[in-house]
C-alpha positions as CSV (number, residue, x, y, z in Angstrom):
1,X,0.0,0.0,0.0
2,X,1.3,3.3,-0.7
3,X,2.3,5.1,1.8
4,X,0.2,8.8,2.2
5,X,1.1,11.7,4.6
6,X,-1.4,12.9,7.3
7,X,0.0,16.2,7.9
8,X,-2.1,18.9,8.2
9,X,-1.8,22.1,5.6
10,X,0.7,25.0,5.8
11,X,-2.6,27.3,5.2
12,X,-4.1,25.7,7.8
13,X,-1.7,25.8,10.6
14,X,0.0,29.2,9.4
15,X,3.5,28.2,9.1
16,X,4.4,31.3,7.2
17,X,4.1,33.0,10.4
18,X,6.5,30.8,12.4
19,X,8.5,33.2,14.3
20,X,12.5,34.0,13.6
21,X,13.1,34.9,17.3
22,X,16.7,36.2,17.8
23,X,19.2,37.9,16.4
24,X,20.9,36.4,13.0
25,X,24.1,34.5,14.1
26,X,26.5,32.9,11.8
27,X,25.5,29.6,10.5
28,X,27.4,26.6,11.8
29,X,28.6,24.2,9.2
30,X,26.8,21.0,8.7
31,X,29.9,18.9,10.0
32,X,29.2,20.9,13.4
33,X,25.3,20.3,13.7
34,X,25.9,16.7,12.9
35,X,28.6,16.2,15.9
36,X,26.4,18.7,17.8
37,X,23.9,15.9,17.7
38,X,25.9,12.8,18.4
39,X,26.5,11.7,14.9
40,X,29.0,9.4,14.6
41,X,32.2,10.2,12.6
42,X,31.0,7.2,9.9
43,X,27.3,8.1,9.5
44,X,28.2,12.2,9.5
45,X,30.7,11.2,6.1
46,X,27.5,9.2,4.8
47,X,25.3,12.4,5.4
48,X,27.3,15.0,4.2
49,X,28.2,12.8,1.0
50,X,24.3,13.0,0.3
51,X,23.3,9.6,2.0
52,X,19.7,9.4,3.4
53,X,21.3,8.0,6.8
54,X,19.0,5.6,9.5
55,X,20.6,6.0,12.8
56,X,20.6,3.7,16.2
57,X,17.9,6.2,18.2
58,X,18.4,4.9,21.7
59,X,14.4,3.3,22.6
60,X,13.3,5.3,26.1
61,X,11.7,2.1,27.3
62,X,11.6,-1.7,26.2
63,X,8.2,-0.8,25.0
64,X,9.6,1.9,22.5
65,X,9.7,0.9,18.7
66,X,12.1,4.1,17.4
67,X,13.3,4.9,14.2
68,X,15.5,7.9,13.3
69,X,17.4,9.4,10.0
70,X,19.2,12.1,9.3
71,X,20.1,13.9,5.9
72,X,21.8,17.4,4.7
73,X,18.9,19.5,2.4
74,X,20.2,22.2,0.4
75,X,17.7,24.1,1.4
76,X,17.2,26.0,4.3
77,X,15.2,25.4,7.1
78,X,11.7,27.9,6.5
79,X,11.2,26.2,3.2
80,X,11.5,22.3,4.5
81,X,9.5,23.3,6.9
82,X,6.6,24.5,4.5
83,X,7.2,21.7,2.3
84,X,6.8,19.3,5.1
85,X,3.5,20.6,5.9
86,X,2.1,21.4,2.4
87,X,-0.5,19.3,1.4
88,X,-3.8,18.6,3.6
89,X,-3.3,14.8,2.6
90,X,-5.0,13.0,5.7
91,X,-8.1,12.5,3.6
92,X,-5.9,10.8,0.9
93,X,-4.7,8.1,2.8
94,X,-6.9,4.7,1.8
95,X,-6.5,3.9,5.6
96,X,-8.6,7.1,7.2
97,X,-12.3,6.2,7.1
98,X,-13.5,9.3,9.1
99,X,-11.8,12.4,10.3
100,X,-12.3,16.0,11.7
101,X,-10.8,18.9,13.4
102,X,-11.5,20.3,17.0
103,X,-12.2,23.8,17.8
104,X,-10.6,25.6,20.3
105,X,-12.5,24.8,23.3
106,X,-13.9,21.9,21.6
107,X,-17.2,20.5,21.2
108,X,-19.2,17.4,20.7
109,X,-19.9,18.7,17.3
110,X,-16.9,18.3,16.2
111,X,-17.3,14.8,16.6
112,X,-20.7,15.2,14.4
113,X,-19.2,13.7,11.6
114,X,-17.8,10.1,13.6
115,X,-19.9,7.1,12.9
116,X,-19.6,3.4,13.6
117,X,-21.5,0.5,12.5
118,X,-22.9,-2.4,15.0
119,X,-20.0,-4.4,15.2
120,X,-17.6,-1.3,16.0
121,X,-20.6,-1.0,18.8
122,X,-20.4,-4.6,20.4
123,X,-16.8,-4.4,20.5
124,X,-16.9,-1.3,22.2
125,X,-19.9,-2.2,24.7
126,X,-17.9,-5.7,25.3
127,X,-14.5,-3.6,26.4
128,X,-13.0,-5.3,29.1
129,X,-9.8,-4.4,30.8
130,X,-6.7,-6.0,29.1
131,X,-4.6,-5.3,25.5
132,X,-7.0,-5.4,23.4
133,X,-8.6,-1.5,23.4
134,X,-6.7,1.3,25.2
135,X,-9.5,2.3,27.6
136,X,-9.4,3.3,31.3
137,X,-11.3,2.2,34.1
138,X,-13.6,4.4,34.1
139,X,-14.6,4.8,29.9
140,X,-14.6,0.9,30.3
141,X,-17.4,1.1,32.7
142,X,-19.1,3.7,30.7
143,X,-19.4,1.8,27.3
144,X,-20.5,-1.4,29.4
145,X,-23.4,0.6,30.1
146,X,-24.8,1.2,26.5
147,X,-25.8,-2.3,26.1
148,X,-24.3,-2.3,21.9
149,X,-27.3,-0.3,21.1
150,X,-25.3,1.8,17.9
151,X,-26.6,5.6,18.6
152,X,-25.8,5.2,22.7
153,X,-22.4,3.2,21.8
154,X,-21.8,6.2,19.4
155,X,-22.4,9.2,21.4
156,X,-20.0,8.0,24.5
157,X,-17.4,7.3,22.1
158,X,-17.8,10.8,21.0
159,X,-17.8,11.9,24.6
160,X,-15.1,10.1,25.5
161,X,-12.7,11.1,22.7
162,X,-13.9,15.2,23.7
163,X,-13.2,14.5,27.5
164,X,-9.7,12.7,26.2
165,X,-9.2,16.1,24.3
166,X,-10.3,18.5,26.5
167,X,-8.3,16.8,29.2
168,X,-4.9,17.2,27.4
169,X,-5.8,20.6,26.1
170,X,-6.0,21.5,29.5
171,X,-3.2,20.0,31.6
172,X,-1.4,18.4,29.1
173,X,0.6,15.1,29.3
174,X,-0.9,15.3,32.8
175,X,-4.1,15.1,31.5
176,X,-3.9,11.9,29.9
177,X,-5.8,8.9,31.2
178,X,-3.6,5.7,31.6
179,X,-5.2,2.5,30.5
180,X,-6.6,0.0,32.1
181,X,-4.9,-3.7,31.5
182,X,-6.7,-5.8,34.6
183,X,-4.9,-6.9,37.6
184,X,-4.2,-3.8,39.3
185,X,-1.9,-3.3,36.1
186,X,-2.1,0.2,33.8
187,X,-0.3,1.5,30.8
188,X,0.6,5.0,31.0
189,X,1.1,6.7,27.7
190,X,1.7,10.1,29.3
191,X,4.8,8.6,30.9
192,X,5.7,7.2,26.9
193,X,5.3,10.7,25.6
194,X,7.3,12.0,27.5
195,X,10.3,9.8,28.1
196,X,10.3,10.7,23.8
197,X,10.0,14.4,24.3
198,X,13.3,14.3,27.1
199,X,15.2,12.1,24.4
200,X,14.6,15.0,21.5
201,X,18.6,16.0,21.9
202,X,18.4,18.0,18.3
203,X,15.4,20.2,19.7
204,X,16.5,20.6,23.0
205,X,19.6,21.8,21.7
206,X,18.6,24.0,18.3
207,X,15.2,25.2,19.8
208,X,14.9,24.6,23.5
209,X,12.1,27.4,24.4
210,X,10.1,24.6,21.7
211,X,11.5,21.8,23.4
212,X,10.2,23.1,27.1
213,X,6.9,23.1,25.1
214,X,6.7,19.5,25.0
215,X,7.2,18.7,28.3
216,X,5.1,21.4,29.8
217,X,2.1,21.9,27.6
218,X,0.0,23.9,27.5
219,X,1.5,26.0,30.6
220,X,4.9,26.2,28.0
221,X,4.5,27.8,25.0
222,X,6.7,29.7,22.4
223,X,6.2,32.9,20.5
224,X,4.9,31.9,16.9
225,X,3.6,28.4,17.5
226,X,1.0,26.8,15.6
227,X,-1.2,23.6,16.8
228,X,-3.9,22.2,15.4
229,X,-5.9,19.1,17.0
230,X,-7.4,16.5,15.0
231,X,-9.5,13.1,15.5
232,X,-9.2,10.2,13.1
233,X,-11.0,6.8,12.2
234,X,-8.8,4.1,10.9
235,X,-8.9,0.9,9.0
236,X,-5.4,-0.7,10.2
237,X,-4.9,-4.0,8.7
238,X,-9.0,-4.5,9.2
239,X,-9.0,-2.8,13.1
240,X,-11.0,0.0,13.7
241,X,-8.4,2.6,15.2
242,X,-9.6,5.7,16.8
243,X,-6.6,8.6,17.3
244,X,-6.3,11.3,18.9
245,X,-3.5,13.7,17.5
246,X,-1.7,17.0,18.7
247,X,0.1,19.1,15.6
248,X,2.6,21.7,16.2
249,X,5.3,23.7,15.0
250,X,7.4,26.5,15.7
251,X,10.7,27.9,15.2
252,X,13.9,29.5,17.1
253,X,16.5,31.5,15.3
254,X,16.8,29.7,12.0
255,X,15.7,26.5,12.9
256,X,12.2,25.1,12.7
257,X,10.4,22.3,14.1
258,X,7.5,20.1,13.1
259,X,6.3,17.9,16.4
260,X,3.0,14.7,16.2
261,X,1.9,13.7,19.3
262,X,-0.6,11.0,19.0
263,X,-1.5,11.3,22.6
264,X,-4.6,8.7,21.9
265,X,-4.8,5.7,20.1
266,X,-7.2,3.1,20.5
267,X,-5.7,0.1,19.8
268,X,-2.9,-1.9,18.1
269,X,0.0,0.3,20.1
270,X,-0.4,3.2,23.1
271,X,1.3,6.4,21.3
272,X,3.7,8.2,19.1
273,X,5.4,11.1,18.9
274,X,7.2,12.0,15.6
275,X,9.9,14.9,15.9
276,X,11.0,16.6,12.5
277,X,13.9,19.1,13.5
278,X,15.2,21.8,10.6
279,X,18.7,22.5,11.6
280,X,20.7,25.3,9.8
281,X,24.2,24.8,8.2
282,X,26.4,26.7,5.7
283,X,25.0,25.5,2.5
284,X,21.2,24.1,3.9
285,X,20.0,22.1,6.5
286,X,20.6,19.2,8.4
287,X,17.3,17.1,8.9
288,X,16.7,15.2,11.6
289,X,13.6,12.9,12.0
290,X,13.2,10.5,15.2
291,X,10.0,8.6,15.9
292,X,9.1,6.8,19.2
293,X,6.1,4.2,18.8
294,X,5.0,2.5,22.2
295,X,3.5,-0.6,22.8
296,X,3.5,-3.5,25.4
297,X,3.4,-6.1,22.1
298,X,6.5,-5.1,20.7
299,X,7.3,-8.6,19.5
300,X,3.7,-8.9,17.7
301,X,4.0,-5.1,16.3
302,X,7.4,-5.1,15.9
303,X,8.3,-5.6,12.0
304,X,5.4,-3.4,11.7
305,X,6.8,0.1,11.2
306,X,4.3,0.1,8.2
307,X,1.0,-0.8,10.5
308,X,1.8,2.3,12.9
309,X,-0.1,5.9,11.4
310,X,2.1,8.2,12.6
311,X,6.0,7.4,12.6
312,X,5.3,6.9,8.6
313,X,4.0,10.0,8.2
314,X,6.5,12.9,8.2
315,X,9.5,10.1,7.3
316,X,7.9,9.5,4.1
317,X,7.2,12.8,3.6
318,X,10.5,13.7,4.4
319,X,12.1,10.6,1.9
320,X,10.2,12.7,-0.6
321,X,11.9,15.8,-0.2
322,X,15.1,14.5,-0.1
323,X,15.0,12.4,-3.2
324,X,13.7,15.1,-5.0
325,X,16.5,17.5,-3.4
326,X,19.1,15.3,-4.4
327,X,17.8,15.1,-8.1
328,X,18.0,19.0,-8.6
329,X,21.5,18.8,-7.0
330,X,22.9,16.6,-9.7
């Protein structure tokens, strides 16, 4: 299957307006940013020879599935940014069945638009604590109590997913629910996202007013920064997959930023987080992608990168780019 981005328009989350904050400061060279960023002396000589480079990204947990790579763009880092985020292709992709965007405060009628049919409805109503849906205790009791009747199963889906949302919009990883896996046992995804966010080493060091934003959302926040918060339906592989997902971007100085946070997902794995990092260096930019996947069935998921949504979204995207910025350079 071909591989589609989900990313969300430059129109739509107003990247032209990211903000250059600082003044201008001589551009390091890319041989710099790469040791800057722990690459080794072998993969740095692959990178600046024009190699699209996979590197060994450290997992944050032995439920982490990671994936990293690293190129030089001769381009700089405002214009990879745009082109990462041009397009509003999530409807494109053959594996979204239903999708939509919150409002600011959001609203149940944002959700108008999410549907299921009655056998999305039994599974929901017959959600029991364990692996198989990432619920907690308390949405597990509350679907139990709809008895698989379609427009009741429907509309505490759609309550759920707005209380999930408004929940993270309002305390942020602090906000987010752990799930419940029977036995006194729970999975904390807000403990995942952000063992990924303190491993972002590129951000922390190129934009770290941006990288303060991901650990302390929404109390942190940097001048310029766009969000935008969507829901999703999936078709994974014949699961129904609901997400949850937390678009931003921003920039410091030069350098520019593109985060996902899937900070719900359903079922299948617990959450991502995708960082794509614009780094300036004489001649371009060095780009940096890292991708953190969690899930407690890493050895059923595992050679899988192609059944998770997220950490094949900006990397493809990001293949794209670089293959056609290494065509124009020849």
């Amino acid at each position: 299957m071909r591989r589609r981005a989900l990313l969300t328009g430059a129109a739509l989350l107003g990247v032209g307006g990211l903000a250059a904050a600082g003044p201008a400061r001589a551009q390091p060279t890319a041989d710099q940013v790469l040791a800057d960023i722990g690459v080794s002396a072998s993969d740095k000589q692959r990178v600046l020879g024009g190699e699209f480079v996979r590197l060994d990204l450290p997992a944050v947990s032995d439920r982490d599935l990671s994936l990293s790579l690293v190129f030089f763009a001769r381009t700089g880092p405002e214009s990879l940014s745009r082109q990462i985020l041009a397009g509003d292709l999530i409807g494109a992709d053959a594996q979204v069945k239903q999708h939509g965007r919150f409002s600011a405060a959001g609203s149940l009628a944002d959700l108008a638009g999410l549907t299921i049919t009655s056998d999305e409805a039994n599974t929901l109503a017959a959600a029991a604590p364990g692996d198989a849906l990432n619920l907690s205790a308390a949405e597990i009791a509350g679907f139990a109590g709809q008895g698989g009747a379609v427009p009741a199963v429907v509309q505490r889906l759609r309550q759920m997913l707005l209380a999930r949302h408004q929940a993270y919009r309002k305390s942020g990883l602090a906000g987010i629910a752990p799930y419940d896996r029977g036995g006194g046992r729970t999975t904390d995804p807000a403990a995942d996202l952000r063992g990924a966010s303190q491993a972002a080493r590129a951000l922390a060091k190129y934009l770290p007013a941006f990288h303060a934003v991901l650990l302390g959302y929404p109390q942190k926040t940097v001048a310029g920064m766009t969000e935008d918060f969507r829901w999703s339906k999936y078709d994974i592989d014949g699961k129904t997959t609901y997400v949850l997902t937390h678009m931003m971007a921003a920039g410091e100085g030069a350098a520019r930023a593109v985060v996902q946070r899937q900070y719900y997902v359903s079922t299948g794995y617990d959450s991502e987080q995708a960082v794509a990092g614009f780094l300036p260096a004489q001649g371009g930019s060095i780009v940096v992608y890292a991708s953190h996947a969690f899930t407690g069935q890493v050895a059923g998921f595992g050679g899988s990168l192609k059944r998770s949504i997220g950490r094949r979204v900006m990397a493809t995207k990001m293949t794209e780019i670089f293959e056609a910025g290494r065509t124009l350079a020849r």
